[in-house]
Every structure is written in structure tokens, then in C-alpha cells.
PyMOL commands that place a pseudoatom at each C-alpha (Angstrom):
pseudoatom trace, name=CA, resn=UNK, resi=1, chain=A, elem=C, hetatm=0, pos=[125.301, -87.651, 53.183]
pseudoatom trace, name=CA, resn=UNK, resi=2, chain=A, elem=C, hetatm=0, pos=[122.133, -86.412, 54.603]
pseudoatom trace, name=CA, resn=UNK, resi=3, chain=A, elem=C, hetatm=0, pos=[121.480, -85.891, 59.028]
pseudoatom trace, name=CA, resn=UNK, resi=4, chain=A, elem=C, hetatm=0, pos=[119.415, -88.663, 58.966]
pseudoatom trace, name=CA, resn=UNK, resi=5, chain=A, elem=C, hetatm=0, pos=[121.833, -91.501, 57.468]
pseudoatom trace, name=CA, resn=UNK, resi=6, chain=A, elem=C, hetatm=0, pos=[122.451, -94.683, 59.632]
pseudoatom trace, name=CA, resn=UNK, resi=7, chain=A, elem=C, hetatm=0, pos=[126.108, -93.752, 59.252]
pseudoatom trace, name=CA, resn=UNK, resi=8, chain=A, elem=C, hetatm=0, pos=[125.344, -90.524, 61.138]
pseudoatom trace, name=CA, resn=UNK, resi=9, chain=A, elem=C, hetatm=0, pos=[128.123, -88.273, 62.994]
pseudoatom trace, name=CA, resn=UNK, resi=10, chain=A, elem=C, hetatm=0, pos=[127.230, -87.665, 66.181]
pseudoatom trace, name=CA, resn=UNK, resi=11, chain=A, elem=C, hetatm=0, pos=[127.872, -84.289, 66.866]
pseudoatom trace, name=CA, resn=UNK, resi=12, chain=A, elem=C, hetatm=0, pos=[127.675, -82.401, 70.074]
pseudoatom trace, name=CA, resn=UNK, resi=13, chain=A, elem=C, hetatm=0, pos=[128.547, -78.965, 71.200]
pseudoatom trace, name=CA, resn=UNK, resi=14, chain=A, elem=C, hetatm=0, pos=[129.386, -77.656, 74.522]
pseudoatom trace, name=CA, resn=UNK, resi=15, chain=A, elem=C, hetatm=0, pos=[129.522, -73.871, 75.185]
pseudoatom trace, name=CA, resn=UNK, resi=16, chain=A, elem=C, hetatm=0, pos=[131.394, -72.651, 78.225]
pseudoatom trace, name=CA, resn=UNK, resi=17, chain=A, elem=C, hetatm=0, pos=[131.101, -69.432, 79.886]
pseudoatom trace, name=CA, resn=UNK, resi=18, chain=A, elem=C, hetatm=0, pos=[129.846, -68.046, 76.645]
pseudoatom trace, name=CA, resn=UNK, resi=19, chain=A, elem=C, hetatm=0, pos=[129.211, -64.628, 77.807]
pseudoatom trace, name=CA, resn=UNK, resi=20, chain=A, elem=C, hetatm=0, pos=[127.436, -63.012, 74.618]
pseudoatom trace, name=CA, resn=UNK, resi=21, chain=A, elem=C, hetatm=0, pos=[123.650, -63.749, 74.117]
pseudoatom trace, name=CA, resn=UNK, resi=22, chain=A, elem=C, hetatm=0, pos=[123.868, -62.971, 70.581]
pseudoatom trace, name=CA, resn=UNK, resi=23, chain=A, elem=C, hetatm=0, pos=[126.535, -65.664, 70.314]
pseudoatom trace, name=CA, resn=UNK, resi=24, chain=A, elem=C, hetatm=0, pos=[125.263, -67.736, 71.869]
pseudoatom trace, name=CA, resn=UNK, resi=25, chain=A, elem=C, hetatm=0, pos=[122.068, -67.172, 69.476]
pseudoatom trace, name=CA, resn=UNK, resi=26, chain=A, elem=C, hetatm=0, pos=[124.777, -67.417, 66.167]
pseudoatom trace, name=CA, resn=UNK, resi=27, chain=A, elem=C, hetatm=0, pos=[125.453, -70.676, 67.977]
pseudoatom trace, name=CA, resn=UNK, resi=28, chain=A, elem=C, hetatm=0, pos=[122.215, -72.521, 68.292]
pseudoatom trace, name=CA, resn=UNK, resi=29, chain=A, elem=C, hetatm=0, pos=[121.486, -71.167, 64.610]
pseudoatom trace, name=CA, resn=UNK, resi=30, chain=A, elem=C, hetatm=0, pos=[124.852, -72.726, 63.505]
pseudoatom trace, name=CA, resn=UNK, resi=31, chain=A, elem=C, hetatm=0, pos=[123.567, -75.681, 65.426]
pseudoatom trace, name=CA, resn=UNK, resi=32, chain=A, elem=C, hetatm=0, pos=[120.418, -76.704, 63.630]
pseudoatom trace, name=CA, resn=UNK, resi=33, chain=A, elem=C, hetatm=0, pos=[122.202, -76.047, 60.338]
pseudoatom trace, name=CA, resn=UNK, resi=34, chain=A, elem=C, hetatm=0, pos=[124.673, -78.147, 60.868]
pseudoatom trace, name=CA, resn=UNK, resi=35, chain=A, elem=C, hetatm=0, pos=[122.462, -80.915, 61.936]
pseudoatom trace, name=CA, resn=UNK, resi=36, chain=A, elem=C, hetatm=0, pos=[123.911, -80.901, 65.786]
pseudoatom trace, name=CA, resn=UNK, resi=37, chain=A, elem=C, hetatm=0, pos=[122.505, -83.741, 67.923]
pseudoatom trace, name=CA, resn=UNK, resi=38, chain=A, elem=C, hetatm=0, pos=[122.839, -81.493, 71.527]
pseudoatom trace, name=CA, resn=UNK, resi=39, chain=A, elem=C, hetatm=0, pos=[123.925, -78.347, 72.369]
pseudoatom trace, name=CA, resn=UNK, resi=40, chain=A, elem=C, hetatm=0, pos=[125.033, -77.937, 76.014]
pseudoatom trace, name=CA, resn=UNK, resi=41, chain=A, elem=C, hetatm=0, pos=[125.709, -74.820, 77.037]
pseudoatom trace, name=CA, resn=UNK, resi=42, chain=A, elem=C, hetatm=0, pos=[127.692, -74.524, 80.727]
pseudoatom trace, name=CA, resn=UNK, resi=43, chain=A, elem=C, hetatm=0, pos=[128.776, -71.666, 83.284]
pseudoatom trace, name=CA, resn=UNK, resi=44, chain=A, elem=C, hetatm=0, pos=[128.186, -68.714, 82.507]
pseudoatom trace, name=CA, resn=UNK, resi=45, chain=A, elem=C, hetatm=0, pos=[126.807, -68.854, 79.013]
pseudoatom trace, name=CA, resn=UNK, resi=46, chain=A, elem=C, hetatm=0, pos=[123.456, -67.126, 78.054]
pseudoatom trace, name=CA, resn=UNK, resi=47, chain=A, elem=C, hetatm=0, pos=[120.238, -69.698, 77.675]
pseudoatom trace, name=CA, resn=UNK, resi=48, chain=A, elem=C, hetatm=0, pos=[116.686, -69.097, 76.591]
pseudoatom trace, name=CA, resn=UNK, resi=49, chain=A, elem=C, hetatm=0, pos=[114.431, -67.574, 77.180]
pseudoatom trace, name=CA, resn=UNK, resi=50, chain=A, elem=C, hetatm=0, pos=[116.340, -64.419, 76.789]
pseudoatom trace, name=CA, resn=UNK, resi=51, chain=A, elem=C, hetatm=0, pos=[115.248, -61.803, 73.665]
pseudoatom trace, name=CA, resn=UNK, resi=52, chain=A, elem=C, hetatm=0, pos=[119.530, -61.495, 72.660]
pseudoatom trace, name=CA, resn=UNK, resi=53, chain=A, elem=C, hetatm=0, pos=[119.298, -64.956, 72.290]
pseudoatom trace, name=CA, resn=UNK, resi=54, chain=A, elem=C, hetatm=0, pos=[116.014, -64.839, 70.173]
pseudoatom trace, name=CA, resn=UNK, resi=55, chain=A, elem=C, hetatm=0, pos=[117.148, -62.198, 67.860]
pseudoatom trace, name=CA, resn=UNK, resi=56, chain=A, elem=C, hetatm=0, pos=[120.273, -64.019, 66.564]
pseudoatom trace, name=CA, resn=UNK, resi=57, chain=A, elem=C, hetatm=0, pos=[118.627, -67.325, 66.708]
pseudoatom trace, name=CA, resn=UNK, resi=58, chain=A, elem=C, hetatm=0, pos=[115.546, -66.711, 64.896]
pseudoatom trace, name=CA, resn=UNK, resi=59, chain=A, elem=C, hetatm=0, pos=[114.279, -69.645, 66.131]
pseudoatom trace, name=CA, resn=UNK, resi=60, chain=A, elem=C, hetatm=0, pos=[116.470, -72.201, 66.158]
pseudoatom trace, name=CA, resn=UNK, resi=61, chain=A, elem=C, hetatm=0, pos=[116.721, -72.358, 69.999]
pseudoatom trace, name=CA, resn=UNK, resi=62, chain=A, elem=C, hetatm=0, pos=[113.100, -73.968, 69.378]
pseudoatom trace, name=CA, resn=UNK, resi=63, chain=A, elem=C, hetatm=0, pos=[114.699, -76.741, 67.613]
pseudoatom trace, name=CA, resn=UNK, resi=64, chain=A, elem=C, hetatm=0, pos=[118.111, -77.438, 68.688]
pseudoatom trace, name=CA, resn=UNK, resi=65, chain=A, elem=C, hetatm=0, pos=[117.635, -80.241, 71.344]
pseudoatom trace, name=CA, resn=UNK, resi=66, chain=A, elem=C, hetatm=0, pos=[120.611, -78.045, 74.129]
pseudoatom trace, name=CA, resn=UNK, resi=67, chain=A, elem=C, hetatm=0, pos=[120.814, -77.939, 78.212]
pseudoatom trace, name=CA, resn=UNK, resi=68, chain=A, elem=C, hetatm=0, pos=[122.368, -75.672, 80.548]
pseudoatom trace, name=CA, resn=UNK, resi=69, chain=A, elem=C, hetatm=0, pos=[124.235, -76.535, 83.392]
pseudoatom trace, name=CA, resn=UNK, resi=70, chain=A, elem=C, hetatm=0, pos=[126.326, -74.545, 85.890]
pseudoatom trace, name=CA, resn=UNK, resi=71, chain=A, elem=C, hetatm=0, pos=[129.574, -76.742, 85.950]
pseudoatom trace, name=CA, resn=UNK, resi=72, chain=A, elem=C, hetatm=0, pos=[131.402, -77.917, 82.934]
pseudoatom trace, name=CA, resn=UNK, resi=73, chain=A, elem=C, hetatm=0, pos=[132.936, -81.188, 84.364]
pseudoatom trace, name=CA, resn=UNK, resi=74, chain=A, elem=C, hetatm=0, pos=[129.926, -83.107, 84.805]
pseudoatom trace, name=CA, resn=UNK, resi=75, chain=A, elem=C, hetatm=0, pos=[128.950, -82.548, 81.256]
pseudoatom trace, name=CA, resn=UNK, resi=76, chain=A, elem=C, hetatm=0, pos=[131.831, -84.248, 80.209]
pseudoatom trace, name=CA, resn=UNK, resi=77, chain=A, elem=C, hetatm=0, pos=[131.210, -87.072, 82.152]
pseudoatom trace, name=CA, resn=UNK, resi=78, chain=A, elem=C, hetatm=0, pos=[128.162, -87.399, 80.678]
pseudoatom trace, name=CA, resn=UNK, resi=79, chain=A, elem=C, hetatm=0, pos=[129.225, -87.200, 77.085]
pseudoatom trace, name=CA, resn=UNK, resi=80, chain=A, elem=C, hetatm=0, pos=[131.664, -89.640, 77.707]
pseudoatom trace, name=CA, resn=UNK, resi=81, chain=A, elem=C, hetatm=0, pos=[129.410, -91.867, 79.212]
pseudoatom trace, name=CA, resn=UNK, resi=82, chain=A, elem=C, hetatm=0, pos=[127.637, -92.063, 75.909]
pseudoatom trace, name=CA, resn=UNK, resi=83, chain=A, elem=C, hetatm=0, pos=[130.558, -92.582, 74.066]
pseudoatom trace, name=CA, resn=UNK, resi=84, chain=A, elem=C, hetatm=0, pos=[131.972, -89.362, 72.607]
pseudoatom trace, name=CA, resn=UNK, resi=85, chain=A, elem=C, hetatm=0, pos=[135.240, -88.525, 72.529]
pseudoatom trace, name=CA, resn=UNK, resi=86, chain=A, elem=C, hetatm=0, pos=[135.929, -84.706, 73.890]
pseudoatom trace, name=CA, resn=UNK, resi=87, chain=A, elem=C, hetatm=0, pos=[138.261, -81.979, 71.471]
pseudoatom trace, name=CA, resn=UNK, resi=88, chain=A, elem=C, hetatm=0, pos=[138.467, -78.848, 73.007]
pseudoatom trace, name=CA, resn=UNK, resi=89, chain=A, elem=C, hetatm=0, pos=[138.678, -75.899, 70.620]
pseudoatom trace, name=CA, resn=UNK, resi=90, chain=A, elem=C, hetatm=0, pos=[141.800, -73.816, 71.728]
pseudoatom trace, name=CA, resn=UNK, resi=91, chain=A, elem=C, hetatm=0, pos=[144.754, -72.964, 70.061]
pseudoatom trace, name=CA, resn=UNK, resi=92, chain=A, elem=C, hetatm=0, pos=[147.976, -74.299, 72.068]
pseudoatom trace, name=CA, resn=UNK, resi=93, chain=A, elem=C, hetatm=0, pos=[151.623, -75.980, 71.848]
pseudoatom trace, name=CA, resn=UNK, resi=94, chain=A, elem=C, hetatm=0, pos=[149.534, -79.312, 71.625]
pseudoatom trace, name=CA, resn=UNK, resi=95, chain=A, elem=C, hetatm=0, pos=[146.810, -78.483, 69.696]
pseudoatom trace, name=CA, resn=UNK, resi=96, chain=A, elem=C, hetatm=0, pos=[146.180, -79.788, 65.833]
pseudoatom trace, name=CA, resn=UNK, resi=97, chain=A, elem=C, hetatm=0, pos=[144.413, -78.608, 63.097]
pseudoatom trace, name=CA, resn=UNK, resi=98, chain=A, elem=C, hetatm=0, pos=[140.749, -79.476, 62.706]
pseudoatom trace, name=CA, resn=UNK, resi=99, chain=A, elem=C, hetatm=0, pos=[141.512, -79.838, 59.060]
pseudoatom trace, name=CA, resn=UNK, resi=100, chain=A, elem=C, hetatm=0, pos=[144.115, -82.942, 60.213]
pseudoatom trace, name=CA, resn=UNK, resi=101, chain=A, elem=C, hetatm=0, pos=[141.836, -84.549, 62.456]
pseudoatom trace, name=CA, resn=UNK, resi=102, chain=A, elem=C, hetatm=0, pos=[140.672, -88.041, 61.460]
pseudoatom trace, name=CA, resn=UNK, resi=103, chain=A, elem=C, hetatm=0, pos=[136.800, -87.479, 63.103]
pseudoatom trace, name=CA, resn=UNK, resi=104, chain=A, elem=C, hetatm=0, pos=[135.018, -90.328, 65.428]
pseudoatom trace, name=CA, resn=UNK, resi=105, chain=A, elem=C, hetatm=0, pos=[131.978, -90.999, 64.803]
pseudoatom trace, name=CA, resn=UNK, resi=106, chain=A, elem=C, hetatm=0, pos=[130.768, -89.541, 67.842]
pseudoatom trace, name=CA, resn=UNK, resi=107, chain=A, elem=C, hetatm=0, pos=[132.703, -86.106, 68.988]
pseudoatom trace, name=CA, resn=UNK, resi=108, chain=A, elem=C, hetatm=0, pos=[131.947, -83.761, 71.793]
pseudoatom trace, name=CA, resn=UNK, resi=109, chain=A, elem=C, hetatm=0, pos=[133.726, -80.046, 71.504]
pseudoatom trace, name=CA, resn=UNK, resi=110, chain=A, elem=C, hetatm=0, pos=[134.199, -77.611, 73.819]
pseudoatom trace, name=CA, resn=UNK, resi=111, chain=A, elem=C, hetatm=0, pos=[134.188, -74.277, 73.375]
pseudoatom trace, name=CA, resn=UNK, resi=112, chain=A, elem=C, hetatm=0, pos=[135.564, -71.597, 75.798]
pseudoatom trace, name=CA, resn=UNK, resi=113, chain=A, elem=C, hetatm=0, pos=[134.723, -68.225, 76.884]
pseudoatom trace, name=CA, resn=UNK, resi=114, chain=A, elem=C, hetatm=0, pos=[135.169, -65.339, 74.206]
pseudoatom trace, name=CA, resn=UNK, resi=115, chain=A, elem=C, hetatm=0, pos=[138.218, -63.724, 75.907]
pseudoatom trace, name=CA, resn=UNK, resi=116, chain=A, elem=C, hetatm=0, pos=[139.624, -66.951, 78.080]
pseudoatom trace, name=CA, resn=UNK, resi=117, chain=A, elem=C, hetatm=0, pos=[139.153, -69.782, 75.604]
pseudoatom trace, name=CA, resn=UNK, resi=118, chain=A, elem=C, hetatm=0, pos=[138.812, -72.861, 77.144]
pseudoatom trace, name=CA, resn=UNK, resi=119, chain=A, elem=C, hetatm=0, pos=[141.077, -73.822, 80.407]
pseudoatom trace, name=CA, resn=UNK, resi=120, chain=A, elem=C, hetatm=0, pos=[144.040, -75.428, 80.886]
pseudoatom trace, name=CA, resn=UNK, resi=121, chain=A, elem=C, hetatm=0, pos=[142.700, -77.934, 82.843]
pseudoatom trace, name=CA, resn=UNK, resi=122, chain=A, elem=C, hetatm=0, pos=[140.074, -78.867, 80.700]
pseudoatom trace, name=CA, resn=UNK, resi=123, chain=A, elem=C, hetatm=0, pos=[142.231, -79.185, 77.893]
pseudoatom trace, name=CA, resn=UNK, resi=124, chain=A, elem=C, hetatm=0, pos=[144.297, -81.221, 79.724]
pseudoatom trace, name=CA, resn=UNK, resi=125, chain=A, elem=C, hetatm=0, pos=[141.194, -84.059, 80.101]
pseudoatom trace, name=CA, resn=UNK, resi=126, chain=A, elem=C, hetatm=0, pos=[140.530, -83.561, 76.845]
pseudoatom trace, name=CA, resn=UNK, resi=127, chain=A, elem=C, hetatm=0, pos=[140.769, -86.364, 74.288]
pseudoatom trace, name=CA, resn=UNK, resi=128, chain=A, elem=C, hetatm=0, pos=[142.392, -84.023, 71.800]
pseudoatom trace, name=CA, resn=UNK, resi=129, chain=A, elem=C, hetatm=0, pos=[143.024, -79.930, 70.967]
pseudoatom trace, name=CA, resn=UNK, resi=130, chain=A, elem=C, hetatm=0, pos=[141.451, -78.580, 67.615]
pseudoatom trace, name=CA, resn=UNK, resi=131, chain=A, elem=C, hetatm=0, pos=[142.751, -75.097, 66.552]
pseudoatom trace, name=CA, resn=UNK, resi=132, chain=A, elem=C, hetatm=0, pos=[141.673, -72.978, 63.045]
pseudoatom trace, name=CA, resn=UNK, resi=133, chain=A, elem=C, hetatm=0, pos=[144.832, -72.325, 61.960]
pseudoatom trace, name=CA, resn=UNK, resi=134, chain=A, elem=C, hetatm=0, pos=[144.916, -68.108, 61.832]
pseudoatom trace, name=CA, resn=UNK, resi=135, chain=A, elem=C, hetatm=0, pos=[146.387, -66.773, 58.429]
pseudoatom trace, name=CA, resn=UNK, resi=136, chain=A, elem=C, hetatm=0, pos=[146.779, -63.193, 59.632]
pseudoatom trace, name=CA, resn=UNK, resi=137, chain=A, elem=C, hetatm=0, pos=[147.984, -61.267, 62.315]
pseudoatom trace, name=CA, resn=UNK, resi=138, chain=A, elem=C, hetatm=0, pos=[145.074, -62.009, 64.925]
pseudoatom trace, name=CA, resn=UNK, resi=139, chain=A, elem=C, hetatm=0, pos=[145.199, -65.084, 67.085]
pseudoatom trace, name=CA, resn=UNK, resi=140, chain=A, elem=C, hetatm=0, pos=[141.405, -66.430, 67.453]
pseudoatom trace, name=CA, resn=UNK, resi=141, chain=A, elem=C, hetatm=0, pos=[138.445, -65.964, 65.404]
pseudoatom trace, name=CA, resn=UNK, resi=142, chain=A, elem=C, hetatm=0, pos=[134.726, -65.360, 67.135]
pseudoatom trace, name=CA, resn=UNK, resi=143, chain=A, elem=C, hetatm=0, pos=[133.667, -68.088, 68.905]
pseudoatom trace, name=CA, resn=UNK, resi=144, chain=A, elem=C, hetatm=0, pos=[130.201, -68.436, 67.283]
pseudoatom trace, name=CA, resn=UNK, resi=145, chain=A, elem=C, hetatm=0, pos=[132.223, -67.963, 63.840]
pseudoatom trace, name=CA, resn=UNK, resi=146, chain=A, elem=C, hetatm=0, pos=[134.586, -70.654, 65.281]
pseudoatom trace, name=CA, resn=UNK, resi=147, chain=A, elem=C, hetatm=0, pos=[132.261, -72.730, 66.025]
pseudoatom trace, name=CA, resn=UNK, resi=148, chain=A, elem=C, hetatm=0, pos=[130.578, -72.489, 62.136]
pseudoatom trace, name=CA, resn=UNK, resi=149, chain=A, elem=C, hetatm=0, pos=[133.889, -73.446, 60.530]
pseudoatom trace, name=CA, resn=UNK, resi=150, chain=A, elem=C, hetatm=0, pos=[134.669, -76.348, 63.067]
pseudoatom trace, name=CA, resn=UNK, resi=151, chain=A, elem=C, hetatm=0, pos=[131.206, -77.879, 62.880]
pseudoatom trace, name=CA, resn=UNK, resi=152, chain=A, elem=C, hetatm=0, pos=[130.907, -77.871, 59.139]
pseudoatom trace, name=CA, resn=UNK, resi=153, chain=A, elem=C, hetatm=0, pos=[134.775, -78.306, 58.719]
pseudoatom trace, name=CA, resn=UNK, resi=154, chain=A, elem=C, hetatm=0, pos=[134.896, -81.503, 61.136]
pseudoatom trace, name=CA, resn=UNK, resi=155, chain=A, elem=C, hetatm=0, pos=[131.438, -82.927, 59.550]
pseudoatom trace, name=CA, resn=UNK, resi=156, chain=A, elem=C, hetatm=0, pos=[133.356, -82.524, 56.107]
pseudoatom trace, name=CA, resn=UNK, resi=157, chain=A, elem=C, hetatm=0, pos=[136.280, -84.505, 57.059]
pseudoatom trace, name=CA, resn=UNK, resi=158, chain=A, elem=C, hetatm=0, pos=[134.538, -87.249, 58.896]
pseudoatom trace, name=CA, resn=UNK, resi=159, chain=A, elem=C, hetatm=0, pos=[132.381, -87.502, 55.257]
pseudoatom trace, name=CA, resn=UNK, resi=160, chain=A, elem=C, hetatm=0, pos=[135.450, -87.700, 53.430]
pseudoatom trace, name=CA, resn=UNK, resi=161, chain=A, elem=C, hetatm=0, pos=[136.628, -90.588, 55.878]
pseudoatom trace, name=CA, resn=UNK, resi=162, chain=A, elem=C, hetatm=0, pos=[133.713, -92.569, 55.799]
pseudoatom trace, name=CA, resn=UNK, resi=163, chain=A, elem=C, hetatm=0, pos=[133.456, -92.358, 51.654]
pseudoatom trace, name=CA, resn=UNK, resi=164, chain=A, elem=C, hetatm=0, pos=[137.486, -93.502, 51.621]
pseudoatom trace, name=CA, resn=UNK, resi=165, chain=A, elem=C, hetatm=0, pos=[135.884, -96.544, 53.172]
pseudoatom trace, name=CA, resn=UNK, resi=166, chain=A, elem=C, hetatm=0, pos=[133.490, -97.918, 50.919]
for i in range(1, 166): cmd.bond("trace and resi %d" % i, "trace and resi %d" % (i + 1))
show_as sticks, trace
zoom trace
């Protein structure tokens, strides 16, 4: 299924508090390959024009549509207002496995802060709690690797979906 299909998944990421600039440059390259519709990136996070951000990005920051904004919440709102539905990428009691998910056709994630993850609270307003499940002894991946394997992984299973269907 190519980007441009008129059964399109509507991706969108939103960075929080991302504190690395060369993650947040793996990000916006992971973005454009992945075909991302909007990257937002909140708090604390890194955004261009910064030469970090350049280096790892090699340009994609040029062609991923993103915004930054200082507070996470509203960002939400507005995501939600265009009809995503919000995961939050965070390994917890609650949370599934990306590979289980059964993908919308228009999904928001959130990503959290390289040390934090994402908050409580936010997971708590969140329409559902994606984890990579961890085969080794270490908890939590990079976020900008993360990030890779969610995007492509979650644009994978909402392909399979939609070819069950016809």
C-alpha cells in the first residue's frame, strides 16, 4: 500500500520533552520514511533550526510537515479534534503490545522523555498504552529507535487489517 492511497493511515507523532537533538533528528528522519502526516514535538524537545538536529536528520526536518509547542495537553486536544485516537508509548500494568493492537485509521502517539517516559497523567487520558515488548534484561529501548519500530510496526498491522477486509 503506497502513502498516497485513499485508504491512507493517518499517522501522527508527538514528541514530549525529547531532550536529545540528535533524537529528535533520528525522529523526523524516521518520520518522512515512514510516510508521517505531522510531527509535533512538545516541552522540552529540541526543534529546528538547530545543527544536532540537522546532522541526524539530513534533511528530513525540511520535509516532515511538524510544530512545536510548549505544553503537551493542548496538542492533544487538537489531535482529537481531528479525529485521532491518542496511544501513548510507555510500558505499564495497562499497557498492550503494539504488535496486538487492532490500528484506527487515524492514530496519534505520544512519546515521552528519554529517562521519564511519558506521564502518568497523560497516560491516563490516553485512548490506549502501546509497549515493545523487551526480550532481554533492559526495560525500554531508545526513544528515536522506539519510535522506528512502532511507526513501521503499527503501519504494518493496520495494512494487514485493512487487506483482511477486502
Amino acid at each position: 500500500m503506497t502513502v498516497n492511497s485513499p485508504n491512507k493511515l493517518s499517522l501522527v507523532l508527538i514528541a514530549h520533552d525529547i531532550r536529545s537533538l540528535h533524537n529528535v533528528g533520528s525522529l523526523f528522519r524516521t518520520c518522512d520514511g515512514v510516510g508521517l502526516d505531522k510531527l509535533y514535538l512538545t516541552g522540552h524537545s529540541g526543534f529546528p533550526p538547530r545543527k544536532e538536529i540537522t546532522k541526524t536528520a539530513l534533511g528530513a526536518e525540511q520535509e516532515v510537515h511538524w510544530e512545536h509547542h510548549w505544553t503537551l495537553e493542548p496538542v492533544i486536544e487538537i489531535v482529537r479534534a481531528q479525529g485521532y485516537t491518542v496511544a501513548a508509548v510507555e510500558r505499564s500494568a495497562e499497557s498492550q503490545s503494539y504488535t496486538d493492537y487492532a490500528v484506527p485509521d487515524k492514530l496519534a502517539l505520544i512519546l515521552g522523555n528519554e529517562v521519564t517516559g511519558v506521564a502518568g497523567e497523560t497516560m491516563q487520558t490516553a485512548d490506549a498504552v502501546l509497549h515493545v515488548p523487551m526480550l532481554g534484561k533492559k526495560e525500554s529501548l531508545n526513544v528515536a529507535v522506539c519510535a522506528g519500530i512502532m511507526l513501521y510496526g503499527l503501519r504494518a498491522n493496520w495494512e494487514r487489517g485493512l487487506q483482511a477486509v477486502r
